[in-house]
C-alpha angles and dihedrals in degrees: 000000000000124000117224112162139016120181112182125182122174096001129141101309100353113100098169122054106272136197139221122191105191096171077060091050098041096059099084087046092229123049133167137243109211148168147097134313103290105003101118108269087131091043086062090063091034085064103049092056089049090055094052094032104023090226126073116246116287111259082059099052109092131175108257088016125136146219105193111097107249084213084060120115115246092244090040109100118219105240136161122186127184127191116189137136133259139173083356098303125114116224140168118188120189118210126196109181121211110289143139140267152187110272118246084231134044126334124313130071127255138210123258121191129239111270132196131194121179112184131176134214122224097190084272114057143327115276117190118245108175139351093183116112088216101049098044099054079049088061092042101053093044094049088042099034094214146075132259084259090048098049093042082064113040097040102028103048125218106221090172101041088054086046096062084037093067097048092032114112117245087272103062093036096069087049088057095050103037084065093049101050083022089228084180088127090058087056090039090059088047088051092047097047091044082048090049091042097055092034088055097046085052086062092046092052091043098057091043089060088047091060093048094045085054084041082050084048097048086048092058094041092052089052111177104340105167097228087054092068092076094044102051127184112286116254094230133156123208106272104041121127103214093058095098101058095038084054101048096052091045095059090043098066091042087065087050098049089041096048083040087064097035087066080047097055091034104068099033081059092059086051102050085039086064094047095054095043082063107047099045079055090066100043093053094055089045085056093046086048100051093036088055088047100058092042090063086048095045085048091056089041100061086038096076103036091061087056099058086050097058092103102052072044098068092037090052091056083041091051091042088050099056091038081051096055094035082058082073096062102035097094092059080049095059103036089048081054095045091055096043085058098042088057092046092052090046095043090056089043085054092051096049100048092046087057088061096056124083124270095254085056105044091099101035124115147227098283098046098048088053089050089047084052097056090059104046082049095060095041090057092051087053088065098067092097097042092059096043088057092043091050091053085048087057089047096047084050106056086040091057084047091053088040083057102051091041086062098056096045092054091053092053091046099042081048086051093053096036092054086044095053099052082052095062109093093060098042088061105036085057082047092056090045093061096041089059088048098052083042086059100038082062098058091044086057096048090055103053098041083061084057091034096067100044092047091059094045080055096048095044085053095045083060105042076046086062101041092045085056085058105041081050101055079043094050092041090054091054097048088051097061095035089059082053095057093044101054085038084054094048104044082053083053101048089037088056100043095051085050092052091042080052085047103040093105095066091046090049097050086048091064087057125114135200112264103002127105118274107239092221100044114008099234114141079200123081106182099169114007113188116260116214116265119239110282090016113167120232130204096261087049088052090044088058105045077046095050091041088051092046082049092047094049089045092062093054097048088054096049071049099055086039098049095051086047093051083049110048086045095048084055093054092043084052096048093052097040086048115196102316112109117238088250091060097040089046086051091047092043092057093039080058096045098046089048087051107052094042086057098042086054090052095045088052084076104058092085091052093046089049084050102045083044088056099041086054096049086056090049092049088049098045095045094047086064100039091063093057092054094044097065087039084068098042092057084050100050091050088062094052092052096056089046086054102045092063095042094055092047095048085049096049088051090050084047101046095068094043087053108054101169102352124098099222127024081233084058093053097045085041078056091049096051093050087055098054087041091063098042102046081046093046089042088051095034085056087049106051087050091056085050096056102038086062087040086056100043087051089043084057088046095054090038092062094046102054085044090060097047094041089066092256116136097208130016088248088056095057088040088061099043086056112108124195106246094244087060092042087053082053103059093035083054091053093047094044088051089049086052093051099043083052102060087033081064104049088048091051091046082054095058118105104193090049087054093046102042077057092069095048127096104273117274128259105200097152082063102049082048100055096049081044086054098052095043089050091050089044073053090057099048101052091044087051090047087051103044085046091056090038096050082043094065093036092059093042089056092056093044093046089054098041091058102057092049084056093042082046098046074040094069109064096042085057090054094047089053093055088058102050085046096062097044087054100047084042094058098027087055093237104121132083100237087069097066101185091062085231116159121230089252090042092060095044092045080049097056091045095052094048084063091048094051095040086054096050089039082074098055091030087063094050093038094052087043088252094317114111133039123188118234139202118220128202113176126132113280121240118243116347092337130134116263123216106026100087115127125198144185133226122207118210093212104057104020097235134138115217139153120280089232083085103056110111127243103286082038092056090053094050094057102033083054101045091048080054087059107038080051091052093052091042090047095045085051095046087053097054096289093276108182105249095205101174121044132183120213116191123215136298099106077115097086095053135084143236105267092034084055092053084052096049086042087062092048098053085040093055082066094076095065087069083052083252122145118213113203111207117204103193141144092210109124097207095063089065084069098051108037117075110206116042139170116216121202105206120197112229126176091248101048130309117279124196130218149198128244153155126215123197106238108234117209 
């Protein structure tokens, strides 16, 4: 992959579109990347992974951080856009993140999303391929082959990172590496064998628990079984080996033991069987004794009561023949009754209704009362006309009485409109008037709310104006004393650095070896080196007072930034309060407010007023022609009332001569019909008495007739003689009984065993059934004893059964187990065929890191001018540490092998910086072998001197023959002389800016 262009705008701290030219750059091979603390060298970098990416390397991407230059201006879109080559195609993708900008329309910010765009050249234009996130960081990682954190470390080299790799303990040193070559699979497959392992030991201890709880159940089936006692329950845990074969022949001598008591229970059944057979024998034939015995007592007993009752006997079939033959009589009985009843109840109907009928008809007949009937009926029909004409006189009536309220209502209504109207200049001239108050509120209101607005901006400005007076005293202060601290800082700096320029002798003589060149004079002598005088400054001591001095002025440059950013924004507070105080404008602004309001609430009633106007204009309308139709009825009902006066007189008088007494002709017809009523109910009431006085004299006639024929002497004699049939079942039912008792006892007295059980010695059959009763509980008990025995070998039998095919589905789990074991304790490093005690991930980081050191053993050779190798180292780590991750050093010149905790500080950056390049070859051939043609290296050249840089110059050098291009970001002043192409970030008040140049290299 090779870079070729980089433009940035309104990102981090550029506010201005910039441009990188890396082909520019490239062409020296090596360039360098250069500027002062915080002016946007590492942005640079920053930009080009978002543009692949579309995200900044890790350590710089904070939560709540953003990408968007605070030096941008609002309307200016962050942008970054990259154009390089990879697997032979030439791209450029163009990346805007999520960020906010000015609306189009009115005031406020809105939201735009983030946006891609990857295009390709095909040597004649660009042609777009993609603007979809996903799809673009797709296309990325397959042309690249590896991931942003993969990138962030092969291209843009960690100095740093390798340098605390190189001190770091084995410990640290895997995690290191395990992020970089992202051996997270090799510790998954730890994680999942420790997980099977455990998952499968789980099992194994399950179904050894299993096995014991079915032991547990055979324990309690086999009960106390007396050969058990010698062979108790094993004392076993899940997990022990020997559990299958311990359980087996437990439960093998529990089925003896158990089918040993069944015989036993078995045969003392068939003898207590016998015994009760017997017995219940005996009992049976007691009971049939004694039963046989008290039915011939009972028989003798109800002999003779039989006999006492023969004389009831004889009146009870007397009684039944006379009711027999007064059965005959009783329907002419009940008919002569029937009819008794029937004239008494005719002959009080007749009296009654006589007492209703007047004096002069108390003694009349049949034939009279009909004819007095007749008449009444033809005087009532003669009153039809006379109710009809009284009916229209009611109506006529209750019209004239409507006629009359409708005419006072009108009246009130027509004086109601009549006052209202009179009324009606003035109503409407007090309505016009509001509606021309609340017309003018309005204006009023519309007025105001144009000074109102413009008031408050005032007054909001006023304020910031104020607030911005205070923040800039307060900001003035600050700077102050931050110019103070930065000269202080600076003058400690400069006073340091000329004593360690006095001292550099001594610390030069500090860095010489026995036996070994001096690097100012040769000489492999060093007779009398300088020793450092008392209070003698190092270069760590220099670095700090440096570093305090570049915060320091930091601090000032940003009161600076802020001072200039108060004042710039209390100008343009001042401008837009103008010269009124806060106090004025907030008093005008209230004045304003108050007025405004008053005259909006009085303008919220102008709708209403022009409502309420126009509701009055309709009433008046309306009113004004109401009044016309009501005295158009008026004039109407007054004709209908004189219409209905005559008609009611001429209809009295009609009426007055159909009434006579009474007082409506409704009365005199309601007279008429009583008194029909009481003659038609006399006249039928006469006729059904005569009915039933002939239907009585015929009922006697037919009485004394079925008497004499039924054997009775007289009609009371047959009456007595007559029995309700429930009395006459009664007695049918006694003499039945007596019937029936009678024959039971002639069987009974027939029967020979009954007759000879009689002879015999009285029975004992509660005796013969309590002996029944124990034999039949010493029965129990031996069939409960033998189905006992009987279920217990039974459910041995299924428990025994049941555990071996537990103990048999147990086996290969615990095989299983084993294995899995092995292969955990294998990769874990726990087990005692890896004897090394390295862990899976171990061995792969290990292996990883044997190619890493033999890659950087090549550059660090030619960096260390053949002296140092550097070395992996395998053995077995002391303690808890981690084993086969050491790495060594050898040095040429003693031949000894030590730690590369001990290199000093250039050595340190040779190594650290070869093992930055050997990873970068072993990760670019772990990721497909993609060319990195372009490669960042950040910071640490300070530490070396001349002499080691020109060495690590070479090296980098060396690069180019391969067409690669190394970017240096570095703050050391000499490289600038050195390294042709460089690329300068320089630090402005309104955003950093880069640019291109070329220094001369001196020799």
């Amino acid at each position: 992959m090779r870079l070729h262009q980089l433009r940035i705008t309104a990102f981090g701290p550029f506010a201005a579109t910039q441009e990188v030219d890396f082909d520019a750059l490239s062409g020296a091979g090596i360039f360098l990347l250069h500027g002062p603390t915080g002016a946007g060298k590492t942005s640079v970098l920053d930009a080009v992974c978002y543009a692949l990416y579309g995200a900044v390397p890790g350590a710089r991407q904070a939560p709540g951080t953003t990408l968007r230059s605070d030096h941008a201006d609002p309307g200016t879109p962050t942008e970054v856009t990259l154009e390089f080559t990879a697997g032979g195609r030439r791209l450029e993708i163009t990346r805007r993140p999520e960020q906010d900008r000015p609306k189009k329309r009115g005031t406020g910010t809105t939201r735009d999303k983030a946006q891609s765009l990857l295009r390709e050249y095909d040597g004649r234009q660009w042609t777009g391929l993609s603007r979809s996130h996903q799809e673009i960081g797709e296309e990325v990682e397959q042309l690249l082959g590896m991931s942003r954190e993969q990138f962030c470390q092969v291209v843009l080299l960690p100095q740093g990172e390798f340098a605390k790799f190189l001190r770091a303990d084995e410990n640290a040193r895997g995690r290191l590496l395990g992020r970089l070559f992202d051996t997270r699979r090799f510790a998954a497959v730890e994680t999942l064998l420790a997980e099977r392992r455990r998952a499968a030991e789980a099992r194994v201890r399950t179904g050894d628990e299993k096995v014991l709880g079915t032991v547990q159940r055979i324990a309690q089936a086999a009960g106390d079984c007396a050969d058990l006692r010698a062979w108790p329950l094993p004392a076993l845990q899940p997990g022990d080996p020997g559990l299958a074969g311990s359980v087996r022949a437990w439960a093998a001598v529990a089925r003896c033991s158990a089918r040993e008591r069944l015989a036993v229970a078995e045969y003392a059944l068939a003898a207590v069987e016998g015994r009760h057979a017997a017995a219940r024998r005996a009992a049976e034939e007691a009971r049939e004794l004694d039963r046989l015995q008290r039915r011939h007592a009972e028989t003798a007993r109800r002999a003779a009561l039989l006999e006492q009752a023969a004389p009831e006997r004889r009146r009870v079939g007397d009684l039944l023949d006379r009711a027999a033959r007064a059965a005959l009589v009783a329907p002419a009985l009940d008919l002569r009754e029937a009819a008794s009843a029937a004239c008494r109840a005719a002959a009080g109907a007749e009296a009654a209704a006589r007492a209703e009928l007047p004096a002069s008809l108390a003694g009349a007949g049949a034939e009279q009362l009909a004819a007095v009937e007749q008449r009444l009926r033809e005087d009532l029909g003669a009153l039809g006309a006379a109710r009809r004409a009284e009916q229209r006189c009611a109506e006529a009536a209750r019209e004239r009485a409507v006629l009359d309220r409708e005419a006072r209502a009108a009246e009130e209504q027509l004086r109601e409109s009549a006052e209202w109207l009179d009324r009606w200049e003035e109503t409407r001239t007090a309505l016009a008037a509001r509606v021309d108050a609340a017309q003018q509120a309005a204006t009023l209101a519309e007025q105001l709310a144009g000074r109102l607005e413009p008031a408050r901006l005032h007054l909001n400005a006023a304020r910031r104006r104020d607030a911005l007076d205070e923040d800039a005293r307060r900001t003035e202060a600050g700077l102050l004393t931050a110019r103070e601290e930065s000269a202080a800082a600076r003058e400690r700096w400069l006073e340091l650095k000329e004593a360690r320029l006095r001292g550099i002798a001594a610390e030069l003589a500090g860095a010489l070896v026995a036996g070994e060149p001096c690097t100012v004079c040769g000489s492999a002598e060093h007779p009398a080196p300088a020793r450092p005088a008392p209070g003698h400054v190092d270069r760590a001591a220099e670095d700090a007072a440096h570093t305090r001095y570049e915060q320091a002025e930091e601090r000032r440059a940003a009161l600076e930034r802020k001072r200039a950013a108060v004042l710039q924004a209390r100008a343009e507070a001042a401008a837009a309060a103008g010269d009124a105080t806060t106090p004025e404008l907030l008093a005008l602004t209230q004045d304003l407010g108050s007025r405004h309001s008053a005259a909006h609430a009085a303008a919220a009633g102008l709708h209403a007023a022009r409502e309420q106007l126009g509701r009055a204009d309709r009433e008046h309308t309306a009113r004004a022609a109401d009044r016309l139709e009501a005295e158009r009825r008026a004039a109407a009902r007054a004709s209908r009332r004189e219409a209905l006066d005559r008609e009611h007189a001429a209809l009295e008088a009609e009426l007055a001569l159909v009434r006579g007494d009474a007082p409506t002709v409704a009365a005199r017809a309601g007279l008429l019909e009583d008194r029909v009523r009481m003659v038609t109910a006399a006249a039928a009431a006469l006729r059904r008495s005569e009915a039933a006085a002939a239907r009585l004299k015929e009922a006697d006639g037919q009485l004394a007739d079925a008497a004499f024929k039924a054997g009775f002497d007289t009609v009371a004699e047959a009456a007595a003689a007559v029995l309700p049939d429930h009395e006459r079942t009664a007695l049918r039912h006694r003499l039945d009984a007596w019937q029936a008792e009678e024959a039971t006892l002639a069987d009974r007295r027939a029967e020979s065993d009954t007759a000879a059980a009689a002879a015999l010695p009285p029975a004992d059959p509660a005796g013969a059934e309590a002996e029944a009763e124990r034999a039949a509980a010493r029965l129990r008990t031996a069939a409960s004893a033998y189905d006992a025995a009987r279920v217990r070998c039974t459910e041995l039998d299924r428990l025994s059964r049941q555990a071996d095919l537990e103990l048999r589905a147990l086996g290969p789990l615990r095989e299983a187990y084993e294995r899995v074991a092995r292969l955990a304790g294998l990769t874990a490093g726990t087990s005692a065929d890896n004897e090394r005690k390295m862990r899976l991930e171990a061995y792969v980081l290990a292996a990883r890191l044997e190619q890493v050191a033999a890659a950087a053993s090549v550059r660090l050779l030619r960096m260390s001018g053949g002296r140092y190798t550097l070395l992996h180292s395998d053995a077995k780590a002391s303690g808890r540490g981690r084993s086969g991750l050491g790495l060594h050093v050898v040095d040429a010149w003693t031949g000894r092998e030590r730690d590369t905790a001990t290199l000093s500080g250039g050595e340190t950056f040779f190594a650290s910086l070869a093992l930055a390049l050997g990873l970068a070859d072993v990760v670019t051939d772990e990721a497909g072998g993609v060319r990195l043609d372009t490669l960042f290296i950040d910071e640490g050249f300070g530490s070396l001197d001349d002499q080691a840089l020109d060495e690590v110059l070479d090296v980098l050098d060396s690069l180019r023959e391969r067409d690669r291009s190394v970017g240096i970001v570095s703050h050391v002043a000499d490289l600038r002389t050195r390294v042709q192409a460089q690329l300068e970030v320089v630090k402005q008040r309104g955003g950093s800016v880069v640019r291109h140049h070329t220094a001369a290299p001196t020799g």
